[in-house]
N, C-alpha and C positions, 0 to 999 in steps of 0.2 A: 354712283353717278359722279362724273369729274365737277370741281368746282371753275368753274368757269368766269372769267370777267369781262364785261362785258364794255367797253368806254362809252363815256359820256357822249361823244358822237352817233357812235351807231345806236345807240337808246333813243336818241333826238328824234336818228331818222326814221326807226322802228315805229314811233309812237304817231312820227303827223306824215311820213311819207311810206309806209310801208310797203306798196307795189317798187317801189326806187329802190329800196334797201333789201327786197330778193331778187331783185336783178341782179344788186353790186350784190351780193351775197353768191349768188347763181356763176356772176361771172368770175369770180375770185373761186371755186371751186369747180369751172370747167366746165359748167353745166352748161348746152343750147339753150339760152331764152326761149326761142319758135316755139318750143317743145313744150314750155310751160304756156306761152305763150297761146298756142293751141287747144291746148287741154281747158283751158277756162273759158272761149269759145265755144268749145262742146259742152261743158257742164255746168257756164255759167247761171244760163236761162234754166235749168233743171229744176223743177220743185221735189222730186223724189225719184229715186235712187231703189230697185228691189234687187236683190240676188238670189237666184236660185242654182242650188248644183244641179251639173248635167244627169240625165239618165240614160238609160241604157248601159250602165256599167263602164261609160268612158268618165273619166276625172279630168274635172274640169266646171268652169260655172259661166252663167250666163247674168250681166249685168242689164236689167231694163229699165228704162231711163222715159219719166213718164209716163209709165205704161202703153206705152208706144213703139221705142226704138229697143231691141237688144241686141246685144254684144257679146258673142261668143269666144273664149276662151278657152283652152286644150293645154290638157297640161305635157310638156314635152321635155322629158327627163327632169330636170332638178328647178325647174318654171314653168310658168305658163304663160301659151304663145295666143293674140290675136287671132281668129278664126273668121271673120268676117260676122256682120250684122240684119236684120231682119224688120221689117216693120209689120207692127200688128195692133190687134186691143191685144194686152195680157194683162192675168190679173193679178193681184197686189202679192206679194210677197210674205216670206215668214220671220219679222226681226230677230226672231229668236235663232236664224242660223248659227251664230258664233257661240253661241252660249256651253255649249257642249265640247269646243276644242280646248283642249289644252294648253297653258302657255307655257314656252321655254324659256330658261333665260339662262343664256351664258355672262359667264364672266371672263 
């Protein structure tokens, strides 16, 4: 990992303004605010979070969000694309998904 420095300012802002300081961070790397901006909207209110992979032999997983809303994803060549969402009871999910992938790590 690089070693990194970090100034005494952005530490400042990090520490008692930190929604400010990934904005100016967001907009210093091009990134849409909205988009973050959005995303916490949707997932602020959230108390949990299950994932389950699709079945029927398509790849791809499904995020349900309070056991309520889910979120379909497909995976389409080298990502995966938004599929649209569902509402229902479903039920709780298995944490233990990730436990069995693999990590890679390039250098």
């Amino acid at each position: 990992m690089a070693n990194i420095k970090i100034s005494w300012h952005r530490k400042l802002l990090l520490k008692f303004w930190p929604r400010a300081a990934f904005k100016l961070f967001a907009k210093e790397l091009g990134i849409a605010n909205p988009v973050f901006d959005k995303a916490h909207s949707v997932f602020g209110d959230v108390r949990r979070v299950e994932l389950y992979p699709l079945s029927g032999g398509q790849r791809g997983f499904i995020l349900v969000l309070d056991l309520k809303t889910a979120l379909y994803f497909y995976q389409d060549g080298d990502h995966f694309k938004y599929d649209g969402f569902e509402m229902g009871e479903y039920e709780k999910g298995d944490v233990t998904v990730f436990d069995n992938i693999s990590e890679k790590i390039s250098s």
